[in-house]
C-alpha positions in Angstrom: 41.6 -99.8 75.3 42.8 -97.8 78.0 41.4 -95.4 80.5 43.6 -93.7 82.4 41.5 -90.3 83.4 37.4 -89.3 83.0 38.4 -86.2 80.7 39.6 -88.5 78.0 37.8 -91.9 78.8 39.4 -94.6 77.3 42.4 -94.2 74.1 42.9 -97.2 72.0 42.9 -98.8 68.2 41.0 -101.8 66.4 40.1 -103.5 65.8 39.6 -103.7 62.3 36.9 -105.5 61.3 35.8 -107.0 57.7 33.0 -109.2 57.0 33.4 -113.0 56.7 32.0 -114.5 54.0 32.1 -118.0 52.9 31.6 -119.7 49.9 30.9 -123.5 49.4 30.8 -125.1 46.1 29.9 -128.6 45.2 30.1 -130.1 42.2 28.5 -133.2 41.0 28.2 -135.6 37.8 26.3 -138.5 37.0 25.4 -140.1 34.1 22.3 -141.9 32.8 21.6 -143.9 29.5 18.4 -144.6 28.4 16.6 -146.3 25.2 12.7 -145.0 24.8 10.8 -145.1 22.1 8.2 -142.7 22.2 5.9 -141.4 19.6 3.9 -138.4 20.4 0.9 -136.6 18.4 0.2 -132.7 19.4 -3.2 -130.7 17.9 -3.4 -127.2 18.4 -6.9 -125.5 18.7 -7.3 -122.2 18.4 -10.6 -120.3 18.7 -11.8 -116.7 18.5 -14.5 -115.3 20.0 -15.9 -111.7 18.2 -19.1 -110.2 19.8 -20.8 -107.7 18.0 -24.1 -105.2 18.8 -26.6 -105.2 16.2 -29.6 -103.6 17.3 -33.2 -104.7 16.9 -34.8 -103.1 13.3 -36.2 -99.8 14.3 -34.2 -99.6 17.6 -30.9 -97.2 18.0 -27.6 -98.3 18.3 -26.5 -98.6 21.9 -23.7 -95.3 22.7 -20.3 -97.0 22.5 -18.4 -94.7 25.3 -15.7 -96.8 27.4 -15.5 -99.7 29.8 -16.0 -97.4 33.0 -19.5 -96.8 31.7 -22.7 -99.3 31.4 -24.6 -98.6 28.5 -27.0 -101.9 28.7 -30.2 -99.6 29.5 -29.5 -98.5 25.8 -30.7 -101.8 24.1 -33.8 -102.1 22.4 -35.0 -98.1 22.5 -37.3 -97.2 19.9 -37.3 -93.3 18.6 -37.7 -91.1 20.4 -36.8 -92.8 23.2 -34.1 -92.8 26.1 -32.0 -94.7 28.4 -30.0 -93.9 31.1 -26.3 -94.8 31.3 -24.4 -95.4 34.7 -20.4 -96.1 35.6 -19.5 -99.6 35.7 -19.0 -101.5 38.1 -15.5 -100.3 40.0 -16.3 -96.9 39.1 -18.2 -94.0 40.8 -20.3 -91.2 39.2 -23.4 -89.7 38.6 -25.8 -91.7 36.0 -26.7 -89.6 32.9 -29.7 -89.5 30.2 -29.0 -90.2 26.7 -31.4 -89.5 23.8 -32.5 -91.7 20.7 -34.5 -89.0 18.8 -33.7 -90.9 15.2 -32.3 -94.0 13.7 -29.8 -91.8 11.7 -28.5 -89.9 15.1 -28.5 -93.1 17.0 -27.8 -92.0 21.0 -27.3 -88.6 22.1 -25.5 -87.5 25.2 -22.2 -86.7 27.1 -20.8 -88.9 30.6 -21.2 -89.6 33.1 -17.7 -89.0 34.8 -16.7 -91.9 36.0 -14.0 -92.2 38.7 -12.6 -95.6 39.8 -13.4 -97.2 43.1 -10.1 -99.2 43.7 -7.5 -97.5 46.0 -4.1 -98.5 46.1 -2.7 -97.6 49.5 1.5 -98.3 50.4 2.9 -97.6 53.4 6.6 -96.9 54.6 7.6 -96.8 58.2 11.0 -96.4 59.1 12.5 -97.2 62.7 15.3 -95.6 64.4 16.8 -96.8 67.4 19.7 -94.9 69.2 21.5 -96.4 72.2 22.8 -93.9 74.8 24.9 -95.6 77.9 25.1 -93.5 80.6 28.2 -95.3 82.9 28.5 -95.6 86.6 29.1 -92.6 88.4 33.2 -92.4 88.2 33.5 -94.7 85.3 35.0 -94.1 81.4 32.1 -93.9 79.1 32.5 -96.6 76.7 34.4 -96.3 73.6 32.0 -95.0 70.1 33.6 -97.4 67.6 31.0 -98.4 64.9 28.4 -101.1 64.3 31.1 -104.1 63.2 32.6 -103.6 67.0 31.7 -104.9 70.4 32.5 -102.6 73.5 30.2 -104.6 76.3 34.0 -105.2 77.8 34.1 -101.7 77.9 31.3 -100.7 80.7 32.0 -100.2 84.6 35.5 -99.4 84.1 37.5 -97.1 86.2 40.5 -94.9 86.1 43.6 -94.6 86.1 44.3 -98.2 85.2 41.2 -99.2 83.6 41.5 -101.5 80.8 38.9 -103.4 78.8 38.9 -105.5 75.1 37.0 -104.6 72.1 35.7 -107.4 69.6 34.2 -107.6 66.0 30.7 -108.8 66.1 29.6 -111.8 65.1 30.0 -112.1 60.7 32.9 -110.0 61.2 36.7 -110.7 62.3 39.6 -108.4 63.0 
């Protein structure tokens, strides 16, 4: 690159750089032979666990209203009677009353609303760096080439026959 005036600052071409990639493969073989005997046995066990409510005789049925909700004040309430269900835990909300007023209505009520507790929270932050060289007073500003080149060569260079060399970076070649 050439700088022969501050109007222009410094005229040139190239280089032009490509990334440099390279690719090793090995390949190896070996081969083993081996006499076993071996006798092997396998039992599977599979077990399955059902849980069921059944109320006490004469009590009502617990309210059977979602896993955000704890119903377990509802157990063993005679008629009339009542209980008070609450959110789970993980969830928020305010607790509500529930009514037992015969064994054929079982639990009467609506709620609570429930909200959940957990709170996912994801974060971007994005960085931005720009480079501005300012050159010596009297000096070409240094050629605006692209990432791939390197125009250090480029800085403290005076006209009219002011020359400097421009590289590919490092991974690149040109």
């Amino acid at each position: 690159y050439y700088c022969y005036d501050l109007d222009n600052n410094f005229q040139g071409a190239g280089p032009d750089c490509v990334t440099t990639t390279t690719t090793t493969t090995s390949t190896s073989t070996s081969s083993t032979t081996t006499a076993t005997s071996t006798t092997s046995a396998t039992l599977t066990t599979t077990s399955t666990t059902t849980s069921t409510t059944t109320p006490i005789p004469g009590t009502c049925y617990p309210p059977v209203i979602g896993s955000d909700k704890d119903t377990s004040n509802c157990s063993g309430i005679v008629p009339p009677g009542t209980c008070t269900v609450a959110c789970a835990a993980g969830y928020a909300g305010d607790p509500v009353t529930y009514y037992c007023y015969d064994l054929d209505d079982n639990f009467i009520g609506t709620g609570p609303d429930c909200a959940s507790t957990t709170t996912i929270t994801s974060s971007t932050t994005t960085t931005t760096t720009t480079s501005t060289t300012t050159p010596i007073p009297g000096s070409c500003y240094p050629p605006v080439l692209g990432q791939d080149k390197d125009v250090s060569d480029c800085t403290g260079i005076f006209p009219p026959s002011g020359t400097c060399t421009v590289t590919c970076i490092s991974g690149y070649t040109g």
